[in-house]
Backbone as CSV, one residue per row, in Angstrom:
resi,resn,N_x,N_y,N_z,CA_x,CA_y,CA_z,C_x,C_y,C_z
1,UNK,102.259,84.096,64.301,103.391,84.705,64.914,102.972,86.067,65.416
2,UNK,103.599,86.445,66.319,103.128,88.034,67.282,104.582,88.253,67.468
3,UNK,104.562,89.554,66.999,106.105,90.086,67.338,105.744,91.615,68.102
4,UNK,106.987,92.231,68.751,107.289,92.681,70.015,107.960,92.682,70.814
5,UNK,109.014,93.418,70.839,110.086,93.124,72.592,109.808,94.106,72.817
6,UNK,108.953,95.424,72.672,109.355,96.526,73.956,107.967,95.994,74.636
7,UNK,108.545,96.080,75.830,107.988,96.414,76.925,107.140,97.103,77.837
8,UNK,106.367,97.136,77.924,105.070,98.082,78.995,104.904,97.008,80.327
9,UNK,105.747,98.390,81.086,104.925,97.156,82.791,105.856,96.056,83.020
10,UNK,106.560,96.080,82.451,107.284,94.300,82.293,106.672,93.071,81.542
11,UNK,106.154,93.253,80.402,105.425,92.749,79.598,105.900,92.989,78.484
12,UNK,106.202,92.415,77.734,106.313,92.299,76.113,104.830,92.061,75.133
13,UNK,105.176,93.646,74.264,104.102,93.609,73.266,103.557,92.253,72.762
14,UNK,104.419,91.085,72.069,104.235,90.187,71.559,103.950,89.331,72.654
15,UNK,103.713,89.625,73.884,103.274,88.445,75.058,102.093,89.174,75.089
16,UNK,101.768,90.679,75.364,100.320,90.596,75.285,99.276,90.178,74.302
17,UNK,99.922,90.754,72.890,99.388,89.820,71.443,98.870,88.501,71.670
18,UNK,99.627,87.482,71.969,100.024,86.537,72.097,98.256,86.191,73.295
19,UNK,98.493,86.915,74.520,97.437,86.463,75.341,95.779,86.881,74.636
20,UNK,95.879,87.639,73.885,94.643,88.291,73.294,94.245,87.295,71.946
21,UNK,95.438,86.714,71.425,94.704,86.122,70.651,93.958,84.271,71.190
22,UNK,94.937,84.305,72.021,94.712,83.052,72.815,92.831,83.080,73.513
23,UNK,93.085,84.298,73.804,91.572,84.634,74.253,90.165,84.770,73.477
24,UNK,90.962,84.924,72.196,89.870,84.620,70.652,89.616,83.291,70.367
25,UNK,90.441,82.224,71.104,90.205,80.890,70.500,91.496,80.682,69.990
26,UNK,92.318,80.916,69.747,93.847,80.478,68.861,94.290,79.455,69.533
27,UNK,94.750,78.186,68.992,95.520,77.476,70.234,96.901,77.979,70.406
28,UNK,97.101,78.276,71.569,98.868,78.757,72.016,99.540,77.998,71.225
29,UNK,99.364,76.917,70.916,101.057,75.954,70.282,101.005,76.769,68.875
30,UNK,100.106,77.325,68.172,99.712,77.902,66.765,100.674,79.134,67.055
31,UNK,100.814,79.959,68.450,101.487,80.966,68.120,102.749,81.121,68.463
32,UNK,103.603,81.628,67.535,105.450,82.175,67.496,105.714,83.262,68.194
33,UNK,105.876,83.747,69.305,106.071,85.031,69.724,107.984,85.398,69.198
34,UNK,107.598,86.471,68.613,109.217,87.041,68.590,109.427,88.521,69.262
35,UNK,110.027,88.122,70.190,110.466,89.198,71.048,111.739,90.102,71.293
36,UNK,112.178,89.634,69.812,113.876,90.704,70.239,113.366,92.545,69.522
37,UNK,112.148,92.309,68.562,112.467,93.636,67.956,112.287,94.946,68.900
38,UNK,112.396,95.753,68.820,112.020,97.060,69.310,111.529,98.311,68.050
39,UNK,111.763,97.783,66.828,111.181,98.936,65.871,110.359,97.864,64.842
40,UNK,109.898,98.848,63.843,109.226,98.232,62.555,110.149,97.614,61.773
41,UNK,111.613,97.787,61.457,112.701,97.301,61.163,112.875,96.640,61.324
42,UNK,113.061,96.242,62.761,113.539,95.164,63.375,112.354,93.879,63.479
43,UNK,111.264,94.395,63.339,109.947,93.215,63.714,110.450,92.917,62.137
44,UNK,110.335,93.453,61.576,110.313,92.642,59.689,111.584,91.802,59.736
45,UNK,112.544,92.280,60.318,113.899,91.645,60.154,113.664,90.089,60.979
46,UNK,113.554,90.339,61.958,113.276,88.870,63.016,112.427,88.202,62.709
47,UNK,111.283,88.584,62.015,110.060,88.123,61.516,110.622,87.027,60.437
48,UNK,111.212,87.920,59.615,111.235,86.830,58.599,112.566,85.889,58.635
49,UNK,113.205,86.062,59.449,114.183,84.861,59.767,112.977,83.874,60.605
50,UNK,112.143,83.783,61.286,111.241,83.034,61.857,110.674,82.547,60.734
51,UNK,110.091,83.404,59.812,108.949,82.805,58.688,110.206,81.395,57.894
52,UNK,110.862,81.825,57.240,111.970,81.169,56.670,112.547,80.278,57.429
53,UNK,112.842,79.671,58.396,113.290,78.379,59.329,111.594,77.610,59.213
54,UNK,110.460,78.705,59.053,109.400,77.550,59.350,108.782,77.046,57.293
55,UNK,109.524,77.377,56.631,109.518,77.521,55.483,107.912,78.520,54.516
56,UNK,107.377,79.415,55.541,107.147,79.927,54.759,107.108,80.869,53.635
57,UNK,106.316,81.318,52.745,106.593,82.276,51.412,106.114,83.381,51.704
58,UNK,104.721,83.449,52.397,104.078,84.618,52.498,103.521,84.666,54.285
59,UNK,103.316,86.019,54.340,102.540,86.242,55.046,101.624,87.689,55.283
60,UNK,100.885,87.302,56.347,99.706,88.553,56.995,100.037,89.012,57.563
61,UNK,100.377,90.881,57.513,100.986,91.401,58.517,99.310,92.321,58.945
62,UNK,99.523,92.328,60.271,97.797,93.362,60.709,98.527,94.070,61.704
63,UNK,98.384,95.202,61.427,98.740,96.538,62.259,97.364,97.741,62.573
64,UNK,97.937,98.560,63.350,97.284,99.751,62.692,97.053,100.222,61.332
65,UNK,95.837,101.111,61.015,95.831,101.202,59.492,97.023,102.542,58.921
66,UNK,97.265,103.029,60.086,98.277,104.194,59.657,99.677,103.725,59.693
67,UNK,100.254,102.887,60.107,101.267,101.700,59.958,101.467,100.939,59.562
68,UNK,100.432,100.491,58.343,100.628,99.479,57.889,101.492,99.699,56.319
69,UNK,101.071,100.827,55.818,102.432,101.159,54.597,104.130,100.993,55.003
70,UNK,104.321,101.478,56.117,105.565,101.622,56.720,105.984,99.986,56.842
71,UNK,105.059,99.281,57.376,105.358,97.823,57.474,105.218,97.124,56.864
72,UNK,104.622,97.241,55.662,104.552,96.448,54.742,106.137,96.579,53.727
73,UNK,106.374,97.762,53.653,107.758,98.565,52.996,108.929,97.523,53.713
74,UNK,108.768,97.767,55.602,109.895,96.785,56.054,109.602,95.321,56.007
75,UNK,108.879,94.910,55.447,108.678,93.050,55.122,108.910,93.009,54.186
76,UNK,108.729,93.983,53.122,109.239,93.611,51.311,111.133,93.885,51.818
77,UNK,111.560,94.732,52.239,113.139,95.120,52.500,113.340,93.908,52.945
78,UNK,112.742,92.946,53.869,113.484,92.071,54.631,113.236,90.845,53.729
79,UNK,112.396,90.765,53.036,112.573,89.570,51.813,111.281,88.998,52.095
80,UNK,109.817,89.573,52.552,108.760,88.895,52.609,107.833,89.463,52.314
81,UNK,107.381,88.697,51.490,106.141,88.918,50.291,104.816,88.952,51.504
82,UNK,104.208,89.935,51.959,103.474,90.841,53.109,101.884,91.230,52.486
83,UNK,101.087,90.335,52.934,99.732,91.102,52.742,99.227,91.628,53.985
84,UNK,98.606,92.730,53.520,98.534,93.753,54.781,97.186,93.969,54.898
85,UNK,97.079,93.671,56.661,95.357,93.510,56.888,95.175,94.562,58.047
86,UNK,94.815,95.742,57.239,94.563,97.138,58.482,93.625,96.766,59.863
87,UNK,94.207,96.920,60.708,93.284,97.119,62.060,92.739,98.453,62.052
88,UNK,92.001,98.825,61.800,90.883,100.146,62.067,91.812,100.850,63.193
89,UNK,92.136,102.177,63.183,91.849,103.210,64.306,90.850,103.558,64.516
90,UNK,90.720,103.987,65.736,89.543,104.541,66.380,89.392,106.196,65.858
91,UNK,88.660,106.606,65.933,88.957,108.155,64.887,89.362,109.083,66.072
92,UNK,90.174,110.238,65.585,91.015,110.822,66.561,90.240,112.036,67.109
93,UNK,90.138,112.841,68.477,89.932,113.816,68.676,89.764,114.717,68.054
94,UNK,89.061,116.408,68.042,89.732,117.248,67.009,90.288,118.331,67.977
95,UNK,90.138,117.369,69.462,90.553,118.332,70.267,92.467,118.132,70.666
């Protein structure tokens, strides 16, 4: 699943997700795009009404590594048991 509704360009986050992983090898039918959220709130909230219709218990959330406490916090609030797999930042300027 790839979640995302805001928008860049006329594109939805979870549609570009969605094309990048397709481009790793994923087969498209494997992926759920959910596109109503616009916050971290809201991705946990929609998320797990998706996980739960497809009956699962757990899942992998992969974010940024500086976002991933915050999101892991909104998947336990929304009722899903969340293992959290940091995507590396790139290290920041000191300028």
């Amino acid at each position: 699943r790839v979640s995302g509704g805001r928008r860049w360009a006329g594109v939805a986050e979870a549609e570009v997700l969605a094309q990048e992983l397709i481009a790793l090898g994923v087969e498209p039918g494997a992926i759920v795009p959910e596109l109503c959220s616009l916050s971290t709130r809201e991705n946990a909230h929609y998320s797990a009404g998706i996980l739960r219709a497809r009956g699962a218990q757990r899942a992998a959330i992969v974010t940024c590594d500086w976002h991933l406490a915050r999101a892991r916090v909104s998947f336990r609030a929304a009722g899903v048991d969340a293992l959290g797999l940091p995507a590396i930042s790139p290290p920041q300027s000191r300028r």
